[in-house]
Backbone as numpy.savetxt, mean C-alpha at the origin, in Angstrom:
# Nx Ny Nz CAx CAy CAz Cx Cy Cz
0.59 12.16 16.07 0.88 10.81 15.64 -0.12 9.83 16.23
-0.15 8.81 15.20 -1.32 8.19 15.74 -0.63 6.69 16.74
-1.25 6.11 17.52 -0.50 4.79 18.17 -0.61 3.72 17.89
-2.03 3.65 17.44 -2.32 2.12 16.98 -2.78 1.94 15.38
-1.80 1.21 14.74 -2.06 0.69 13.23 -2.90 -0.77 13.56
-3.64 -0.32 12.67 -4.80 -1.44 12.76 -5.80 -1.19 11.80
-6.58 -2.32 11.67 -7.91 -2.16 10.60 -7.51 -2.94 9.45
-8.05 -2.90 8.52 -8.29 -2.97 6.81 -7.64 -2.61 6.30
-6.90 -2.73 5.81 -6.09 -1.35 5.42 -5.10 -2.28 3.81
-5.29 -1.51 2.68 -4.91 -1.73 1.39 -3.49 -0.83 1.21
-2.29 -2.13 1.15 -1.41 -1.36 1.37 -0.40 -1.03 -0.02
-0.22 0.01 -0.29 0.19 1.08 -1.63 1.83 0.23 -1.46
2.14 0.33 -2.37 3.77 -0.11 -2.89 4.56 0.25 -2.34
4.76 1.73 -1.78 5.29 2.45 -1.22 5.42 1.64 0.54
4.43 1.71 0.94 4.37 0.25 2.39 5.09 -0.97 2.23
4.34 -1.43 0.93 5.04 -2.69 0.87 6.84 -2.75 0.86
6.93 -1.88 0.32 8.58 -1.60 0.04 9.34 -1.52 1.67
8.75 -0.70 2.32 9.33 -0.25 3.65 9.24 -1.39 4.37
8.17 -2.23 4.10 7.71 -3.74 4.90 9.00 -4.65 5.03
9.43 -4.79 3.54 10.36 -5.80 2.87 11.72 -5.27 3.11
11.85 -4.03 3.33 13.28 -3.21 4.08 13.28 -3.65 5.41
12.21 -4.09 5.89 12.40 -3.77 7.62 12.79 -2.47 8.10
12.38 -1.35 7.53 12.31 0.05 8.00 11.43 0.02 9.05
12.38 1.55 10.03 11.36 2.00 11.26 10.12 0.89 11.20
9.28 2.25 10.07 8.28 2.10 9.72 7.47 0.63 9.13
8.22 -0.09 8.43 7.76 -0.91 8.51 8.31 -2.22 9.34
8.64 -2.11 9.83 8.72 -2.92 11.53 7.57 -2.55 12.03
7.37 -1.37 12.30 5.88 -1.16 12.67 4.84 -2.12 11.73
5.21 -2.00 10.84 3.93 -2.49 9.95 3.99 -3.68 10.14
4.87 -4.85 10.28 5.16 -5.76 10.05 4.68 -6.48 11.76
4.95 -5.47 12.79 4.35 -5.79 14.35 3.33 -5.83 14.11
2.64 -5.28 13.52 0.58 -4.99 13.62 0.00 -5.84 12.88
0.87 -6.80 12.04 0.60 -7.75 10.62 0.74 -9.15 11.81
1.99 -8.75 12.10 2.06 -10.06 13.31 0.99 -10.72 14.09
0.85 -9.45 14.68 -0.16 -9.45 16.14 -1.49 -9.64 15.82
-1.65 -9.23 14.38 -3.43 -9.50 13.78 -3.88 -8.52 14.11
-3.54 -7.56 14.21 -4.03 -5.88 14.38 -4.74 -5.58 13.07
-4.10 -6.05 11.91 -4.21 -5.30 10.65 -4.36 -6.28 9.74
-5.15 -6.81 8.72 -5.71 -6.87 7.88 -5.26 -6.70 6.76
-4.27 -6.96 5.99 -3.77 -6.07 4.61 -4.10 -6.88 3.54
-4.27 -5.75 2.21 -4.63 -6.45 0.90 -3.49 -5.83 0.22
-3.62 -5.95 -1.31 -2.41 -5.57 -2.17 -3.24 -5.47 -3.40
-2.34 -4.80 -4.04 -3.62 -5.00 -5.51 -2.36 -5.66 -6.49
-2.47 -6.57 -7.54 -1.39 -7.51 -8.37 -0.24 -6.16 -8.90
-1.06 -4.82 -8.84 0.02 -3.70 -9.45 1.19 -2.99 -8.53
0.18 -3.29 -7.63 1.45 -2.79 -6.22 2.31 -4.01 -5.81
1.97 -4.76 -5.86 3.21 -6.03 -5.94 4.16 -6.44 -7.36
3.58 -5.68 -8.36 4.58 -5.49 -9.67 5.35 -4.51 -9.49
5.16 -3.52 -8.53 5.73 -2.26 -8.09 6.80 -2.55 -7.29
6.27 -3.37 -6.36 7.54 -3.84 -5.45 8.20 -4.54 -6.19
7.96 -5.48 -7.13 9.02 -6.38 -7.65 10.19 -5.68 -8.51
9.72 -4.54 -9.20 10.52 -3.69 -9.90 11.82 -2.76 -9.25
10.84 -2.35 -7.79 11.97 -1.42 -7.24 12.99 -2.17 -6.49
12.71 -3.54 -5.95 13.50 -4.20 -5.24 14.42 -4.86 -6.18
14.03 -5.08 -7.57 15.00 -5.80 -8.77 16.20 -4.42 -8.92
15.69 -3.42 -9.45 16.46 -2.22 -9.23 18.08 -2.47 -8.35
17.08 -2.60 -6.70 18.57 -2.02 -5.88 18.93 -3.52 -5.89
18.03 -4.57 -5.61 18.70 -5.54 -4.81 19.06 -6.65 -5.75
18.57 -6.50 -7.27 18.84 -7.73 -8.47 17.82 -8.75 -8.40
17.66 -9.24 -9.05 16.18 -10.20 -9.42 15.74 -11.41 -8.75
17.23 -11.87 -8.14 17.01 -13.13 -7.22 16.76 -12.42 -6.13
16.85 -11.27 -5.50 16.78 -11.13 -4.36 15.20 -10.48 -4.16
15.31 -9.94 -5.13 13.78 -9.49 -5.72 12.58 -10.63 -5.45
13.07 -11.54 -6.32 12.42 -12.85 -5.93 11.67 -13.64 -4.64
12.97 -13.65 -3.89 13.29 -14.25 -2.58 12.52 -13.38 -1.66
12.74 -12.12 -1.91 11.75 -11.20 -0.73 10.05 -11.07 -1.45
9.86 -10.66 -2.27 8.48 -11.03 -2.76 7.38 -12.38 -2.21
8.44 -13.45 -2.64 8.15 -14.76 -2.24 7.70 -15.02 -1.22
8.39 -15.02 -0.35 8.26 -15.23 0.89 7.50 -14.29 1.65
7.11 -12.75 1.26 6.40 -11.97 1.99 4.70 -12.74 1.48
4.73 -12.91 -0.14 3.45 -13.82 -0.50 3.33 -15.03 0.39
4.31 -15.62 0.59 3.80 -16.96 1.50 3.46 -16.37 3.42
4.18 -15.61 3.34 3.74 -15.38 4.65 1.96 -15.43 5.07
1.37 -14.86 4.20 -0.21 -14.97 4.23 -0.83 -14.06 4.80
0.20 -12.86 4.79 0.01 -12.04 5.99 -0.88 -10.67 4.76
-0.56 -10.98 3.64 -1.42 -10.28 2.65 -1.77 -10.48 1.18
-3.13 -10.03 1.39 -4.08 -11.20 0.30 -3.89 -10.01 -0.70
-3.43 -11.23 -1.97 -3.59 -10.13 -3.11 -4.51 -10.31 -4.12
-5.32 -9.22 -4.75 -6.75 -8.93 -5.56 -6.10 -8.40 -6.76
-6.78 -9.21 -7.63 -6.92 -8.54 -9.46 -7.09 -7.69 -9.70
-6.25 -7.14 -10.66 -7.02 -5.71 -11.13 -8.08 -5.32 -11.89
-8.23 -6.43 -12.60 -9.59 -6.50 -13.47 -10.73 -6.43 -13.25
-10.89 -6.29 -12.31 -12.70 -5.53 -11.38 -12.18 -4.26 -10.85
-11.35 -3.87 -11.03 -10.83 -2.59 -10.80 -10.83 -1.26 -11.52
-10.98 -1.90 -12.79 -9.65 -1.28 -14.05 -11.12 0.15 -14.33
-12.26 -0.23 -14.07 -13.31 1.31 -14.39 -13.07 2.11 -13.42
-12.93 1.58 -12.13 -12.96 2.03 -10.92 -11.16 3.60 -11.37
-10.66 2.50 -11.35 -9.09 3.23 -11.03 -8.90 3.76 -12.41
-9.62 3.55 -13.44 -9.53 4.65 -14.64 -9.98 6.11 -14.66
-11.55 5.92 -13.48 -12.64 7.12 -13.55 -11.57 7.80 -12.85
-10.75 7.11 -11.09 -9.89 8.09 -10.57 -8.79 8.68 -11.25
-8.13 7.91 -12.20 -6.80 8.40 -12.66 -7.30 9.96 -13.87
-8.25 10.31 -14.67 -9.12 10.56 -15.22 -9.40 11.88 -14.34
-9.54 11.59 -13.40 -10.11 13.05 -12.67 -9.06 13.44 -11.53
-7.80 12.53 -11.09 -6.68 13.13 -10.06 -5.83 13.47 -10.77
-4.49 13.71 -10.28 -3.45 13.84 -11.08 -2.37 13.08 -10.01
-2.84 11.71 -9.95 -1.73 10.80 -8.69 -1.57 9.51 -10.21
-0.83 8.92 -9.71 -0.72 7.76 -10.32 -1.30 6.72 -10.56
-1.39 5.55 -11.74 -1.84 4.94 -11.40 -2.61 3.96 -10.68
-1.38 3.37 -10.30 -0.98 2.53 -9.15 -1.62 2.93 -8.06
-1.55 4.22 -7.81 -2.79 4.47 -6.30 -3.83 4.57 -6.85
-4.16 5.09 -7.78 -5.86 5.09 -7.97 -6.25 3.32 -8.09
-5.34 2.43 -8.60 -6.20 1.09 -8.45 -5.88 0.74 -6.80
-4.98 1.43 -5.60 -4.81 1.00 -4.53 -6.50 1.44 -4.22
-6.58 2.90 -4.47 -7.90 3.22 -3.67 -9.16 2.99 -4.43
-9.16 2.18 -5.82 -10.43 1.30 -6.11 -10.16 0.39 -5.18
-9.39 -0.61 -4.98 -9.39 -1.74 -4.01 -9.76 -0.97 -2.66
-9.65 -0.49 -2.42 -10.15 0.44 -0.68 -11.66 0.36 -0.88
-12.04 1.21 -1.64 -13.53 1.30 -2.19 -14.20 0.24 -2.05
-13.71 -0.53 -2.93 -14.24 -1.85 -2.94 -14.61 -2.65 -1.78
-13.64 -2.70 -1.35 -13.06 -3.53 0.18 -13.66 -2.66 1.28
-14.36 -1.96 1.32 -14.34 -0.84 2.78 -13.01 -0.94 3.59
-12.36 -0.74 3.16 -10.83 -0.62 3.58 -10.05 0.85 3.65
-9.53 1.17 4.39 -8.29 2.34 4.44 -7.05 2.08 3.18
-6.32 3.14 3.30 -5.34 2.66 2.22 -4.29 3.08 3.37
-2.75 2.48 3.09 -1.80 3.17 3.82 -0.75 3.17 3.04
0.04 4.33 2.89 0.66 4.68 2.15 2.31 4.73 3.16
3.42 4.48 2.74 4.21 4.83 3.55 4.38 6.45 3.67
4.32 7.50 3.00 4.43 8.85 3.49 3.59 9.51 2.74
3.63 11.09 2.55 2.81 12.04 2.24 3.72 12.51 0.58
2.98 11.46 -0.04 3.65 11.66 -1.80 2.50 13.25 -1.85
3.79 13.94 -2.88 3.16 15.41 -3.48 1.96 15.43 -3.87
1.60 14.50 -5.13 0.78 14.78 -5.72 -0.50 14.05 -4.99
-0.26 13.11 -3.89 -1.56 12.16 -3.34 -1.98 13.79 -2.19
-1.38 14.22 -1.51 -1.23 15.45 -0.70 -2.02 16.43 -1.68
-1.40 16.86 -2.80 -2.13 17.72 -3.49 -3.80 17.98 -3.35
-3.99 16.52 -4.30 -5.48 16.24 -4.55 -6.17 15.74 -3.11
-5.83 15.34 -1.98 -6.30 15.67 -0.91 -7.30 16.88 -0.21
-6.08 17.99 -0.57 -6.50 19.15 -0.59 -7.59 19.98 -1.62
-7.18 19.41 -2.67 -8.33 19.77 -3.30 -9.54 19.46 -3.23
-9.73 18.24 -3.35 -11.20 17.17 -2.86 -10.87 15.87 -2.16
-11.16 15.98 -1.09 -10.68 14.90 -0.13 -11.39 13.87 -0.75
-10.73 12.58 -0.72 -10.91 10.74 -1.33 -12.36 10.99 -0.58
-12.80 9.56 -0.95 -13.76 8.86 -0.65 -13.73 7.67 0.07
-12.07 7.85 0.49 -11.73 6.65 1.62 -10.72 7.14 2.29
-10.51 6.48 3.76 -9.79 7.47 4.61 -8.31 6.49 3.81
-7.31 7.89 4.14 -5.83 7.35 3.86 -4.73 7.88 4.69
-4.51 6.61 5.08 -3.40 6.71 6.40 -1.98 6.68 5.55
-0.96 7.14 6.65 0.26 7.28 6.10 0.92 6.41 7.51
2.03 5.70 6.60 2.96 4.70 7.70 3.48 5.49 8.43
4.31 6.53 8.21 5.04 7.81 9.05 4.30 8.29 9.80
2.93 8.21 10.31 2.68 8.98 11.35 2.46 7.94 12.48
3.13 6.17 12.20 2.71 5.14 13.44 4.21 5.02 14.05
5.12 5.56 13.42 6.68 5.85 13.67 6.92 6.42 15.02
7.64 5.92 16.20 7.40 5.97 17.08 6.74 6.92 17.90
5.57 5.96 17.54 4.16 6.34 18.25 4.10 5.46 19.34
């Protein structure tokens, strides 16, 4: 496990979600965002991501209200996808992960940035193994009490 979250770091939907729970994990995330350890971006699709899964459990105002306010916090800058969209097509095209992360890790690319993912999704694990990214990718679960 690693101890210190820190850096650049482009954070996947999956983070953001755990952020806006106040999970373990993202308590962690949310200490290192505090303290200015960490740096975070978003891409407009991973914050459509969060808005969806949090409308899901928690209903649309609440959806709202936590979105909102994590945007005003300032604690993470969010980037267009539209300087993206060759980038995260060529990846989606040649991985077999999702969208949504291949435009997380055009924005990495882009950004000389890390990506952080809250855990070890199948198919991001898969293609790992097969041909490791072209940008390092951290997982929130391994800063869990670290």
């Amino acid at each position: 496990m690693r101890k210190d979250l820190g850096g650049r770091l482009v954070l996947d939907a999956s983070a953001l979600i755990e952020l806006t729970y106040s999970t373990q994990a993202g308590l962690r995330l949310k200490e290192s965002l505090r303290n200015g350890l960490v740096q975070a971006y978003a891409t407009e699709l991973g914050i459509s991501e969060l808005r969806y899964v949090l409308c899901r459990t928690l209903g649309s105002a609440e959806s709202d209200e936590r979105v909102d306010k994590l945007l005003a916090s300032g604690y993470i800058a969010v980037e267009g996808i539209s300087s993206l969209i060759k980038d995260a097509s060529k990846c989606k095209g040649e991985r077999s992960i999702s969208l949504a992360d291949c435009f997380c890790l055009a924005l990495a690319r882009k950004s000389f940035c890390s990506t952080l993912f809250s855990g070890r999704e199948k198919d991001l694990v898969s293609e790992m193994e097969k041909k490791p990214f072209d940008v390092e990718i951290l997982f929130l679960e391994d800063y869990v009490n670290a």
